[in-house]
C-alpha angles and dihedrals in degrees: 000000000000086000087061092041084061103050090048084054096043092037091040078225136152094237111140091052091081095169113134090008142113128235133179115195105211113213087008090172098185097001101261093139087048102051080055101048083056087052094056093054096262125141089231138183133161143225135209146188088215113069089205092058095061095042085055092047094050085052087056103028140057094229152092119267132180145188112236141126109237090204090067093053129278127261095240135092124247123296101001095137133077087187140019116190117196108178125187083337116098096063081073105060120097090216108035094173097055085053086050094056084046103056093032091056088052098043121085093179130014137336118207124205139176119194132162125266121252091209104073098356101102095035089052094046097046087053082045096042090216099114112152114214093200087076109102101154120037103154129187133245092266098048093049091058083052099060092046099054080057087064094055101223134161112244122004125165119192107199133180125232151189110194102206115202143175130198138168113181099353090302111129108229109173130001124186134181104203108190100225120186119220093348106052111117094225132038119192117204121202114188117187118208 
């Protein structure tokens, strides 16, 4: 949701009204992103590479889901979407900027996007030891901004980010979303047609 919250700001867009409006939600997995597109008003429905993910969300959410990999292309016409969410996703494609036409063709209005950043993103997991393999992409902020200017669109924004949490038994007590040039572990992009 903050990440939403951002690209209204950023946007000065009435995104998180989604009433009358369409969303896809890109890598949906269970079909979280989704459930909170709905609540903000938005027709939604999600894709996915796995066929298993979209066959669990459809058991826990009123929508439609689909497997399909986004990178190939997406089952939709242009421009049926108002929104397209992608969320931790794209740092696992092997080919990032083919997913990014896709979803651009089939987006009339934003796509939001959060990644890691390539910056910090592998040092801070290795201390952690918590590196994920299956992340084949992870681009910084730079390179991102690159790839954008190759879709031609009319507005983008690449921001850095650190999301600050606290929880004690599962109950969430403080949550926190620092912009942090350069050295943030996330950006979210956000790019306007």
């Amino acid at each position: 949701m903050e990440t939403l919250k951002w690209g209204a700001k950023v946007s000065n867009s009435d995104i998180l009204n989604g009433q009358g409006k369409t969303a896809l939600d890109v890598g949906c997995a269970y079909g979280y992103g989704v459930d909170v597109l709905q609540t903000l008003g938005y027709d939604a429905c999600g894709v996915d590479v796995s066929k298993y993910s979209p066959k669990k969300a459809k058991e826990s959410f009123s929508a439609d889901f689909l497997a399909c990999d986004v990178q190939k292309g997406l089952p939709f016409k242009e421009n049926a979407f108002d929104l397209i969410t992608c969320f931790e996703v794209i740092e696992h494609l092997e080919h990032p900027l083919w997913a990014l036409k896709n979803m651009f063709a089939s987006c009339k209005g934003m796509i939001i996007l959060t990644t890691p950043n390539k910056v910090v993103e592998k040092q801070i997991m290795k201390i952690m030891r918590d590196y994920d393999r299956t992340h084949i992409n992870v681009k910084a902020e730079k390179e991102w901004k690159r790839y954008i200017k190759n879709l031609n669109c009319g507005f983008s924004n690449v921001e850095t980010f650190f999301d600050a949490s606290l929880r004690v038994k599962n109950k969430l007590l403080f949550f926190k979303s620092f912009k942090m040039p350069y050295f943030g572990l996330s950006l979210r992009i956000l790019i306007k047609k």
